[in-house]
Structure formats: C-alpha cells, structure tokens
N, C-alpha and C positions, 0 to 999 in steps of 0.2 A: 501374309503367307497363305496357301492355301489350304495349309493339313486348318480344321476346325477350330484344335485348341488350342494355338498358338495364339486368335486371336480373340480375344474372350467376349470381346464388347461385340464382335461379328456371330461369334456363334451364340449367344445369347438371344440378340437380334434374329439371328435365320428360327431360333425355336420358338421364338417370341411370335414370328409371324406366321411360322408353320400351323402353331396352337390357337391362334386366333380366326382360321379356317373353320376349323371346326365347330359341328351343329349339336355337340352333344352336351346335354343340358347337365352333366356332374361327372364327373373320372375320381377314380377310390384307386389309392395307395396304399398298398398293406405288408407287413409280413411276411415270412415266410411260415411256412407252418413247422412246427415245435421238429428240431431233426434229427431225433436220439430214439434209438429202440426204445419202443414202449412195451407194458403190460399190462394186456385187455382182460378184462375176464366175461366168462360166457354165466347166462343168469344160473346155470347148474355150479359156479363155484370153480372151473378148471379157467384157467391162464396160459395163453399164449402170448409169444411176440410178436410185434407190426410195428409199423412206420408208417407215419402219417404225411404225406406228400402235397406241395400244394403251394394256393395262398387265398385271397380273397375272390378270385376272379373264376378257380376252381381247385377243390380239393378231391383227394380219395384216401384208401389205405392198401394197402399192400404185406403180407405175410414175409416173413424170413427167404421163401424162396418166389418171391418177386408176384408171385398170385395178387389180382386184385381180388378184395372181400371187402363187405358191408352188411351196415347193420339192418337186419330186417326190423322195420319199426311195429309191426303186430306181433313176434314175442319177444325181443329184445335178443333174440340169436346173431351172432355174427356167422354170415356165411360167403362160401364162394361166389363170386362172378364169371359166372360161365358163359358159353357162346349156344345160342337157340334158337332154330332158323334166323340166322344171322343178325341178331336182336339180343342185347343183354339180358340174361335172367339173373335170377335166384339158385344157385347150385347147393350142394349139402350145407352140413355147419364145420366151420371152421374147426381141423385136426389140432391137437397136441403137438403133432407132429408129423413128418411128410411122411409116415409109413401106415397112419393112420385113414389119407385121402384116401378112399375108395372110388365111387360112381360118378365122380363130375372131374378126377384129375385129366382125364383126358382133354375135358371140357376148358377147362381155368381158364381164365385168360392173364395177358401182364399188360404192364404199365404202357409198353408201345401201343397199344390200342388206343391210347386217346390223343393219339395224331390227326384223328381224325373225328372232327364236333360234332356231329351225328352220334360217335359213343360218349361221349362227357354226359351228352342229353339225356340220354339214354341210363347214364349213371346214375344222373339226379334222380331221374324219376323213381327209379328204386329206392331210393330215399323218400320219395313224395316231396322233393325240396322243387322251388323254381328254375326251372331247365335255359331261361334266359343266359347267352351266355354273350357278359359284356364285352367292351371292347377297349383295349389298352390304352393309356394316355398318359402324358407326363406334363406336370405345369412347366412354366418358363422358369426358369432359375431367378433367385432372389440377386437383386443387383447388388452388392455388399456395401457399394458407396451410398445406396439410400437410406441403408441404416445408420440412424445420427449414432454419432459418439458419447452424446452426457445431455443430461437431461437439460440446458440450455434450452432447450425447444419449447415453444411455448406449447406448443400442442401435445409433447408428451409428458407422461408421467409417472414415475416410476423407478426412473434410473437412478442409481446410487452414486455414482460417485462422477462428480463434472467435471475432474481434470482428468479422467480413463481416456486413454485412448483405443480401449476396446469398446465397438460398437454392438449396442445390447438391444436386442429386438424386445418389444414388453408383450408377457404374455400372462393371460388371462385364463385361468383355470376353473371349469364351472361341476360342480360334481350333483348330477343327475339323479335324482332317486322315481320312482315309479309307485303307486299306487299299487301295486304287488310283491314290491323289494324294492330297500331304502339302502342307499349308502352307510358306511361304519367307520371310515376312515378320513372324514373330510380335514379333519387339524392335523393329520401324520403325514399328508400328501405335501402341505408347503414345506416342511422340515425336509423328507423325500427328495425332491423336486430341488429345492433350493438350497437346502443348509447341507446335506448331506455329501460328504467327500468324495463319492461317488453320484453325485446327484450332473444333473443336468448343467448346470453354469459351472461346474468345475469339468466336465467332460468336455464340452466345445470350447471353452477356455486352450483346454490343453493339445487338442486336437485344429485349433485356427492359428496357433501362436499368439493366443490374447489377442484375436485382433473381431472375433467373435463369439458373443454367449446370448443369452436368455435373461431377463430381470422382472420381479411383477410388478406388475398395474395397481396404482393405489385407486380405494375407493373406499368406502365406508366400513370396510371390515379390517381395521387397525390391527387386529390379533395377527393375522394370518393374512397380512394384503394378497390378493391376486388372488383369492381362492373364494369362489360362490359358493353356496349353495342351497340348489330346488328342488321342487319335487312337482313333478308332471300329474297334469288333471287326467292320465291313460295308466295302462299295466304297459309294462316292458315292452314282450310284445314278441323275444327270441326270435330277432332278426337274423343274430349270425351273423352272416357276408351278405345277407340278401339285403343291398344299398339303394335297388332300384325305385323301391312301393313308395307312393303315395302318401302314408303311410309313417315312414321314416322321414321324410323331408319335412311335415307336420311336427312330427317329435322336434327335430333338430330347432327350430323354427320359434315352438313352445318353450326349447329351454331357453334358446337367447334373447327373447320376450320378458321371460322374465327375471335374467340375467340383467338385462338394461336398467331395473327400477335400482340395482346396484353400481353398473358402472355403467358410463355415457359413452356409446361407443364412438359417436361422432367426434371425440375428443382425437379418435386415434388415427381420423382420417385424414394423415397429413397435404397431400395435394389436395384435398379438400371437391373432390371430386364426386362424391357421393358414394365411395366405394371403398371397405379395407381389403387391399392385400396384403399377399404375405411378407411384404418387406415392412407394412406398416405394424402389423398385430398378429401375436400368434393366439392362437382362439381352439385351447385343448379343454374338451369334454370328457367327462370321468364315468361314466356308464353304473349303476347299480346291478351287480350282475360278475357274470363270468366270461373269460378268454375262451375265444372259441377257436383260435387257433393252435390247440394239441389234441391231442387222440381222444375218442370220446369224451368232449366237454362237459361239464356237469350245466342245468338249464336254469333259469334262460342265459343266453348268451349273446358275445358282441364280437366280430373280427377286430382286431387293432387295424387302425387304418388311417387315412388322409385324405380328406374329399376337396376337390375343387370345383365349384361352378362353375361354368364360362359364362352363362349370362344372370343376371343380377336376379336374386330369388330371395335367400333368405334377409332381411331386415330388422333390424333393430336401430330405437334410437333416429329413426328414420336415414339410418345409414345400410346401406349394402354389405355382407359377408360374403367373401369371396372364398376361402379357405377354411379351414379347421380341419382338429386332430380327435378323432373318438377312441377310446378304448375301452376294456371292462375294467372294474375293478380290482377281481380276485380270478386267482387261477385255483381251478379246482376239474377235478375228475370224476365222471359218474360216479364211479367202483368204489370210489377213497372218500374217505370222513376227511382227510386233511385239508385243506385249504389256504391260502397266502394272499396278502398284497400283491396286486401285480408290479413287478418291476419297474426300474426307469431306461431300462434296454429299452423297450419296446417304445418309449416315447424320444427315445432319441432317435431311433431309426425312424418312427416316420415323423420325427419334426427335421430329419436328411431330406425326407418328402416334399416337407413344406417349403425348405428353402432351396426345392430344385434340383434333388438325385435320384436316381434312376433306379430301380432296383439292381444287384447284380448276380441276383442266383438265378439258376436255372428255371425261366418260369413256364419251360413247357415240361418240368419236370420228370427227364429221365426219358420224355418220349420219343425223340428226335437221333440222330445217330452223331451227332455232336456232343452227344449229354457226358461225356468224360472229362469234354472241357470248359463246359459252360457252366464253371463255377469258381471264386475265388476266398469260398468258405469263410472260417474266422477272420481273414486278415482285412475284410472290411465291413462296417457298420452297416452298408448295406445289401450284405448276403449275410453269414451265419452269425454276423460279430455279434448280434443283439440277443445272441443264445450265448453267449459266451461264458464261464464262469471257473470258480478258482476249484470250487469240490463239486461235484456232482454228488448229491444227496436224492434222486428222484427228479420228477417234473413241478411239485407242490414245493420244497423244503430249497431244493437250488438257487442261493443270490446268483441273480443275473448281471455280469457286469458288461457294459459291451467294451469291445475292443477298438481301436483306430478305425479313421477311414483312411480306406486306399491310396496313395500316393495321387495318384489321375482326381480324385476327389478334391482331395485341399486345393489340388492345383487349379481347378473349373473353376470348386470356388472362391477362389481368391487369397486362398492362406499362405501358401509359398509362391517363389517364383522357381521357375524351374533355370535346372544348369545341364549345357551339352556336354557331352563327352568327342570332338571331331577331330581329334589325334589319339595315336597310341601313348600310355603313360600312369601314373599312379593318381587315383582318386579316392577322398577319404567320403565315407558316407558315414554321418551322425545320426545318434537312432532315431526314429519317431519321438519316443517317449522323454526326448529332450527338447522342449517345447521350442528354445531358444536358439538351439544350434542345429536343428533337424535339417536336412536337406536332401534332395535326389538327383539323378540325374538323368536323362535320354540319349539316345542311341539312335538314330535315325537308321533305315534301313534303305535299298534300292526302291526299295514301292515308298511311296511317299506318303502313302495312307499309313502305316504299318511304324511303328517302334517300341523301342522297351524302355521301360522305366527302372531305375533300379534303387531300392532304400534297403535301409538297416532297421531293421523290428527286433529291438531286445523286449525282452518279458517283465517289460518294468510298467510301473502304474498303471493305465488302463491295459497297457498292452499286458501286463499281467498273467489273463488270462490266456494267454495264448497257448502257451506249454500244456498246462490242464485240460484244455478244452480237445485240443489234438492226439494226447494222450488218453482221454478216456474214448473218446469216441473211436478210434480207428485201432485202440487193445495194443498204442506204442510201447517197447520200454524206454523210451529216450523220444525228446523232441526237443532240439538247441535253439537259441538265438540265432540271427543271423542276418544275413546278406538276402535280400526277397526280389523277384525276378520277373514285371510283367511282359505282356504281349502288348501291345493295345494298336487295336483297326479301326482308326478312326472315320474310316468310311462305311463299317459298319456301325459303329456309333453315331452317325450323320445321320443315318437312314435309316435307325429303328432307336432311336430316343424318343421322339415324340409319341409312340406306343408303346412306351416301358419296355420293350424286348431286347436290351442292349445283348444282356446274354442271354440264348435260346438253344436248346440241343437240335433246332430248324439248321441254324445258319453257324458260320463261322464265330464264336464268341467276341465283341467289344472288346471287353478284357479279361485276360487270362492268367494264368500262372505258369512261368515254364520251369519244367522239373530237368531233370538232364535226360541230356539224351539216350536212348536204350529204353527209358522205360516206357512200362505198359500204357501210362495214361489212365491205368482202370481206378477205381475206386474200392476199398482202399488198394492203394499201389504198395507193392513189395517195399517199395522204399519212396513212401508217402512222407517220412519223418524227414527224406531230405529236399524236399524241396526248398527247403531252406539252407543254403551256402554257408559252411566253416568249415572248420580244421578237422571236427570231428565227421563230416561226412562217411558213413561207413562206406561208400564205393569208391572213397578215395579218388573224388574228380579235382585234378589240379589244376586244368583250365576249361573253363562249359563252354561248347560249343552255341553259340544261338542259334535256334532252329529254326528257319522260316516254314509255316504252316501255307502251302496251300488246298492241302486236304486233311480227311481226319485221321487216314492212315497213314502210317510210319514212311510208307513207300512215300508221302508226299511233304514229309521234309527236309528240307532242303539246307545245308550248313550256308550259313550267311559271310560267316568267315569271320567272322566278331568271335572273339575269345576273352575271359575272362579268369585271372584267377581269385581263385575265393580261397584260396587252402590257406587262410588263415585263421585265427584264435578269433573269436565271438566276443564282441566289446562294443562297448556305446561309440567307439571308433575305429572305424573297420575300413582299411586301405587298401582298395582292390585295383589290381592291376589290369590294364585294358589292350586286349592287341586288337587294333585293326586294321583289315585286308589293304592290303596295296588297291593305289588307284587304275584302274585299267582305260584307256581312251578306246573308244571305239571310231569315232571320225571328226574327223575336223574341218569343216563346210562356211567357205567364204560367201557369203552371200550376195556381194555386188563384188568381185573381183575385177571388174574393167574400167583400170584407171585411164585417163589419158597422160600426160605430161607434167599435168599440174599434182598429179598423184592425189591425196586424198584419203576418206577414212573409208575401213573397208571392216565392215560386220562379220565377226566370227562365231557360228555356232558348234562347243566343245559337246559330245557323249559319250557316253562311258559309264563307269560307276565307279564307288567308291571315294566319291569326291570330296571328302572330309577334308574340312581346311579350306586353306585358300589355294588360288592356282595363278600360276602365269605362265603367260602367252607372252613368249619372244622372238622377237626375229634376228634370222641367222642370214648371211650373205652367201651368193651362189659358192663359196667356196667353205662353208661350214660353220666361217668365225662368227661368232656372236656380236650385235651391236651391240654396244654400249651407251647407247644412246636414251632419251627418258622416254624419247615417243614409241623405240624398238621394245620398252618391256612392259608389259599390262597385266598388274594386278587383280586378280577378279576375284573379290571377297566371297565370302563362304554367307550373305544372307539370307537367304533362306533355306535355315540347316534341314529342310525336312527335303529336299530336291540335292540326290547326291550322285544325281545322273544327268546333270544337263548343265553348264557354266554357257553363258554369252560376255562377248565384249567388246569394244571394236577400236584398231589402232590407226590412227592418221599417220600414214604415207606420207615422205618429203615429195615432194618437186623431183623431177629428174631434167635437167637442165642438157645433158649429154645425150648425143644420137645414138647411142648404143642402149639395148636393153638393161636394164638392172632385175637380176634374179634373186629374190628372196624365199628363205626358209622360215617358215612360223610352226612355235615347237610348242606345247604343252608339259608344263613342269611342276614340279609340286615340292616340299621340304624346302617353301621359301626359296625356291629358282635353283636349289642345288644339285638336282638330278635331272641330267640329259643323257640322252641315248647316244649312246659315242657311233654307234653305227646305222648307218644312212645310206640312198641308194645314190649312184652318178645319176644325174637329171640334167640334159642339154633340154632349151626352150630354141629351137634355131627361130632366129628374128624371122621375119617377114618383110622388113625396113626395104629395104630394095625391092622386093617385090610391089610391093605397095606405091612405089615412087612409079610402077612403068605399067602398074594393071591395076592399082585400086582394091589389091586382095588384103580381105581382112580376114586371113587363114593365118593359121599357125599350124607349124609341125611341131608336134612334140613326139622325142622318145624318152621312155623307162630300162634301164638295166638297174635291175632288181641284184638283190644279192649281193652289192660289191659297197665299200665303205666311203663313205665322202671324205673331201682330200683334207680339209682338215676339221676333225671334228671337235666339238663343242669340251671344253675342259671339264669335268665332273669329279667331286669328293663322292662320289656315289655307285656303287655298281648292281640296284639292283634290278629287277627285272621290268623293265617298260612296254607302254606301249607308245609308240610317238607317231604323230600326225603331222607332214608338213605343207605348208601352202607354198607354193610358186607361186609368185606374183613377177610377171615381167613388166618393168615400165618401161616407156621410152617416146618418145615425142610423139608419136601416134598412136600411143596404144599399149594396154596391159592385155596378158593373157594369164589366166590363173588355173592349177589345178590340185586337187589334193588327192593322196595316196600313203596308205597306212605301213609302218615297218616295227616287226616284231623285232627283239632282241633277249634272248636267255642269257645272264650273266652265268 
C-alpha cells in the first residue's frame, strides 16, 4: 500500500535509511517540560505564576499573560523579555500582576518570537547558557520480532520466565553518583522500576497486549539484579540539556567503563556485531542530581532524555553503545525544601524513545500558528501522558502516572492490528485499558495520506489518570470516559519523523485530536471536556461530523461526509454507529477500447470517491439489459483501503462472430451490484461497415441525446442517488469504437 503505516516493515525500512544518511555524531530525545501553572518566587519573597514551555532542544517561561521572562543570573530576579533595538534584552522584574507592569509593557515580548532561531539565541544568552541550537532526529524504530521471547537465547540474560510469550528487552540500570553529589536511592529504584504496579514492566505489559515489556540483566549484584552502581572520578558538572560538550560524552563513557567490571556487555550483543542497539539492550542511567525539566530547577541538574549515536563512540567491554536513557534522580525546585524521587512517567516516555516514538507535543511550542492543534495531550505517553496523575499535590509531592499510548502508537509498534471501517453500520470499540479485547478502528478519507482512527479510553488502570489530569488542568467540572477521535497525515508523518517534528505549530499536525465541529480549537476550549464522545456530551452531538483540515482556520474545513454517532453511555463497550457518504463516480476511461472481431480484454480506469467497499463493473447490451454472463461482471475488491478514489480493472470481451456491430454499456455499481441507475441516455454508434468495404474509412459517427431514458433499463432494489458511467464498445469484424460519457440521476 502506499499510505506509510499500512506497511510496517516498508516504513521502518524508508526511516531506517533515511537515518543512516546522517552525519551527526549523537540526537537526544526528551520530555516535554513540566505543563502545569507553576509558582515562582522572586528573591524579595512575593510569588507569581508562569509556565515553563519547551524541551530539551529549547526551553523558556512565559507569565499568565503569555510575556516571555527570565531569570537574571547576577541577582536571581525574574524579569521581563523585552525588545531593544531589535535584540532581546532584560526589561523590569516580573509584576504580581498585570496592573503592576509599568516601563517595559510596551516592550514584552510573547512566545511567537521564537519562530525565528536568531531569538531562541538570543534567549539563551541572557541566561549565559549555550546558544547552540541542535537539530531534531528520531532513531529507527525497534523491530519487535528481534526482541527474543524467553531467555532461551544463549546470549541473553535475564528473562524470567521461558514459556512467555511476551518479548522482554533486558535492561540495565546504572545509577551515577559524582564527586559533588551521590545518589540515595540506588535499592528503591529496582522495586520502582520493576516490582512496582505501576512500574515499568507492568505498564508496557498493559499498553503492547503482553506482547512487550522490560526485564533486568543479571550480573553480580543478586539483591537488586540490573541495578549498578558508580561513582565518577568528576563533579556533576549541571549540564541541564546541554548534550553537546565534550565533556558529557566523557561522563557517559566513565560511567559505562565502569559499569562493565559488573556486567559484560558484549553478552548482549546479539548479532554479535560489535555493537548494542536498542532491540538488543536498554542501557538507562540514573544521574545524581535534579530534573531539569520544570520551572526553576533546583542545581545541578540533568534533562530526562534519550541519546543515540549514529556512529560507534562510547565502548565498553570492547563492545559499541549505540543508545541509552539518562535522567536525574529527584525533582526538586529552587524556592521549595521539598524534594521526591523522580518518577517512572518520565522513564517510560523516553524508553517510547528508545524503541522508536516520536515525540507528540508541540515542539515548536505555541510558536507557529498551527499551535492549537499540534497536540494530543494526556491521551498519549508521548506528549502530556508522562505528566499524568490521579491528585495533583504540587510539582515535588504528585505521583506521576503516565497514561496509554495513542492508538497510531501500538499500532507502528506492532501491538494491535488495525480494523477498517468501509461500509456504513455498527461497530463496537473496547477500551484501551482492556489489554485483551482493546481494538480500533480507521476511516480512510478521499486523500489517501489522511484518516482517523477511532478507540474507547475509559479511566481505568493506567488510563486512570485521565479524568484528574484534564480536570485539574483546564478548571473542568466533569471529564467522561469515552469514544477518542484522531486525525492522522501520514504524509506529514513521512516527512518530518526523522526530525522529531511529527507535530509542530509550523506545519499541519501528524496527529491530532478532533473535537466537534463549531469549536474554537483554542486552548482551553469552551468545551475541551468534550472531545471525548458519550451520552453525556453537554452540546448534545448525536452525529460528529468529520472534518477535513486543509487549513487552520474554520473557513478550511471541509465536512467529509463520514458521520458518527457517539450519543451513547460510556462503557468498556462502546457501539458506535458509522454513516458513510455515498459513492460518487466521476469518470470512467477505457484505456485500449479498439477491439477488432476477435474482441478482447479491455482496461478500465473507475474515479470518483467515496469508494468504500467493493465495486463492479458490468456490462449492459445496447438495449439496457444486463449480461449475465461471468465475464460481463467484474468484481474490483476494495485492497488498498487507503485509495477510495481510484478502482481499475479489466473485462475480456467475447468474440463477435456476426457483421453487425455489438453495442455495449459498462456501469459502475456498488451494495454488491445492487444499485444501477435506471436512467440512461439513447446512444446510436452508426457502423461504418459499408463504408469501410468501398473507402477503407476507419470513422465513426457517433450521436449523444442526452436526457431521454434507455429502452430498457437495468432492474434495481435501490433508488438512491448515482453517479454512472457508461462505455460503448462497438464490435464488429473490423473494428471497435469506444466512448464514455457521464449521467447524473436524483432519485
């Protein structure tokens, strides 16, 4: 097929070779940054609120009314970002409140400014941080069949249990201390990690349908197998996000050094090539230190993140590391004494990383004039789900749990298969959070890059956190279960996956969320709580229309004709009803139409849209009647459900034995050959046969009277609105003449 995801092993392949182009010696995978009002304090003791926007590759902060401000590092003021001769400066200090801005509100600047890289640089430097600004990448996705099923293998180690049929990647956890600050948590992290109900192998467990998790590495540490750890002959060093220095890659280098004299890693090179990647070993580092991805982190600090090499650098064991996962250990804030463990959100989104997902939040962050829909929040792990949680207690005190991944996720990776929807009728969608019955479905659309996916997300187990999360953040009083509803352009996922920008407020989003139609699109939306589908939808939609986006404004969507009803009750089985549009033909184009006597097969090209299903192509006799014949009717199956504009096929013509022409009608029919168009134009072919016998003219006259009904038309159980396309073929011992012309009919 030609849409991307249809065929997994091709698009694997086309990113596999896309990424292997490239010259750049390491690509980092991270986070998004922390996405909840926070509260700053200025060193006099008063408190405002800001939001911290961003990720590893650039952050900033932003006030309540969308100001960027930053902290001046000579007296620890937070102040305005202003504009001076046209050069970011330093403007007053950040107000209380907007009636407080005096001398630089003129000045402020907001978020849309850093569309343009010359200010990002320009932001950094008022930080004094590295103005380098990298460049996006995505590794190749993990091929799921190379990960073994049971520890069977001689070369791995670790796997529990040999008749699983869930395949477990072994991953080795090294936890990092520094000659300025040491780790505290190195024995809590495998119970965390592994034992825990919300831990990592019970989260991809539930989210692959057991068909993928995580398991650790044995090696000489019996207590807590898979868990190191070292401590570095350097200090820290409050790197941050800055992945590029010297510097860092020595650190990394250091720790797996001496990580080796504990596990071998050459054990885990299974093709035995000299190199692990990430289908072979997951290889996550535990940093001594703090997150640096929320609003003023407390120092030093580490971005959570995913790094991949492209060419062979770090070593151990005299084996090649191709990947790894860093992150800090505690989350803590200047201002606040409090402090925590860091979560296992944030190690499951980027071990999505490591096995090949793309980010899906907006990572030009609000700058772009797409940024309303370049984002599909909690409902997948990798945009808000790894902020996800059941209470919000602050940014220190909030268990993190994360949520699902997206339907378009499981299915790249290899967790479900997908099921079409290409007739109208009833379809049950089981929720996510049912590991065993989950399912979705697609929607193909006239563009053939372009459809929706549709799943059920009730607020059970991981998905849990759904309700809470969308409720404290956007000030809901209600958020239901339900019916969830994407977009997905898969030509824009073609073409900006390999630099993490699937969704960007630049370009038209990968994938979306669609809400109904009428609404704002803004953030939060009046009726952001529905974009989730039930009974209780308060705008009472009892069929959604789908809306085809080809721009960001209202003016440019366009009703698809797909209709859906949702207006039912919220259950782990949710039976949504589907209409869709009638087929329309636009032409129908024989492509070698000039038989001679012997007749023959003759290629027909159907367009149109809405071509859902199958279709046939029959032929009628110059007087209407339908043959009956096996070679007169030609099934043209519906395989490649992502092309619902184009059918070919081609039927063999008898022999015409007789000196007279033979006039045929070829119709386009759909509901399984049950609907033909009863009305037809009179079509004389006048032969040429005598002429030809006394002048060698290979002319044909043909007339059309348009408008009048053929003498007997074609029998039909159907009356509804067609479009139909007939082919004339005349045969006759010297010769076919063929032509086609189109005929409307309103029932």
């Amino acid at each position: 097929m030609k849409n991307i995801l249809t065929n997994k092993k091709i698009f694997f392949t086309f990113l596999f070779a896309v990424l292997s182009l490239f010259i750049t010696f390491n690509s980092v995978f991270a986070v998004t940054a922390y996405p909840y009002k926070s509260i700053i304090s200025q060193p006099d003791g008063t408190n405002f609120n800001a939001y911290f926007k961003g990720d590893e590759y650039f952050s900033y902060y932003i006030d309540e009314n969308n100001n960027v401000i930053v902290k001046d590092d000579e007296d620890n003021t937070w102040k305005y970002v202003i504009n001076e001769n046209d050069k970011l400066a330093l403007g007053s200090n950040v107000a209380v409140n907007a009636k407080n801005i005096k001398s630089s509100k003129d000045k402020n600047i907001k978020a849309s400014v850093f569309k343009n890289d010359t200010k990002k640089k320009e932001y950094l430097k008022l930080q004094e941080k590295n103005s380098t600004l990298r460049k996006r990448e995505t590794p190749d996705p993990i091929d799921l069949s190379k990960v073994p099923i049971s520890k069977s293998s001689k070369t791995y180690k670790g796997l529990k249990d040999k008749n699983s049929t869930t395949r477990e990647l072994p991953m080795v956890i090294i936890d990092v201390s520094f000659q300025d600050i040491e780790t505290e948590n190195t024995e809590k992290w495998y119970d965390t990690i592994y034992n825990d109900p919300n831990g990592i192998i019970a989260y991809y467990k539930e989210v692959s349908n057991d068909k993928f998790t995580v398991a650790p590495v044995k090696e000489t540490n019996t207590t807590h197998p898979g868990t190191i750890k070292v401590k570095l002959d350097r200090n820290h060093g409050n790197r941050g996000a800055d992945f590029v220095s010297d510097d860092f890659d020595k650190a990394i280098q250091e720790s797996l050094t001496k990580a080796g004299s504990t596990i071998n890693f050459k054990d885990y090179d299974i093709n035995k090539n000299g190199k692990i990647y990430n289908n072979e070993l997951a290889v996550v580092i535990i940093f001594a230190g703090y997150e640096a991805a929320v609003p003023d982190p407390a120092e030093p600090n580490f971005w959570a993140s995913q790094t991949t090499y492209w060419e062979p650098y770090l070593n151990a064991n005299d084996t090649y590391i191709m990947n790894f996962v860093g992150f800090a250990e505690k989350l803590k804030q200047t201002t606040s004494p409090d402090e925590a463990m860091n979560g296992i959100s944030t190690l499951c989104h980027e071990l999505g990383h490591y096995i090949g997902l793309p980010d899906l939040y907006d990572v030009d962050y609000d700058a772009g004039v797409w940024s309303d829909f370049a984002n599909v929040e909690y409902l997948s792990l990798m945009d808000g789900g790894n902020w996800a949680f059941e209470k919000h207690e602050g940014y220190v005190k909030t268990k993190y749990i994360p949520s699902h991944l997206d339907a378009l996720s499981k299915w790249m990776l290899g967790y479900y298969d997908e099921s079409y929807i290409n007739k109208s009728g009833e379809y049950t969608l089981h929720t996510a959070s049912d590991k065993d019955k989950y399912n979705f479905y697609i929607i193909p659309t006239n563009d053939a890059n372009k459809y929706f996916i549709i799943e059920n997300r009730q607020f059970k187990n991981f998905d849990r956190v759904l309700g809470p999360s969308y409720k404290a953040t956007y000030g809901l009083d209600r958020c239901d279960p339900g019916i969830v509803i994407y977009r997905v352009d898969s030509k824009i996922i073609y073409e900006n996956y390999n630099t993490n920008t699937v969704n960007s407020s630049y370009h038209s989003p990968g994938l979306s969320v669609i809400k109904p139609f009428g609404t704002t699109h803004s953030f939060p939306s009046p009726m952001w709580s529905d974009f989730i589908y039930n009974l209780n939808d308060p705008e009472n939609f009892e069929k959604v229309p789908y809306m085809g986006m080809l721009g960001r404004e209202p003016g440019y969507r366009t009703d698809t004709g797909i209709k859906i009803d949702t207006n039912i009750s919220s259950s782990d089985e949710m039976t949504i009803k589907v209409e869709l549009p009638n087929a329309k033909v636009s032409s129908i184009k024989a492509k070698n139409p000039d038989l001679n006597n012997k007749g023959g097969k003759v290629s027909f090209s159907v367009k149109g849209k809405n071509f859902y299903g199958d279709m046939t192509l029959s032929v009628f006799d110059k007087n209407g009647n339908k043959i009956n014949e096996d070679w007169a009717n030609k099934v043209i199956k519906n395989e490649d459900v992502y092309n619902i504009t184009t059918r070919n096929a081609a039927i063999n013509f008898p022999e015409n034995a007789t000196k007279v022409n033979k006039n045929y009608f070829v119709k386009a029919s759909f509901n399984n050959g049950k609907t033909y168009d009863k009305v037809a134009s009179n079509l004389t072919v006048k032969t040429s046969y005598k002429k030809q016998e006394n002048s060698n003219s290979d002319k044909s006259n043909i007339s059309i009277n348009k408008n009048s009904k053929s003498p007997n038309s074609a029998k039909t159980s159907d009356e509804e609105n067609m479009n139909v396309w007939f082919i004339i073929l005349s045969i006759s011992v010297l010769g076919v003449i063929g032509i086609g012309f189109k005929l409307r009919r309103n029932a």
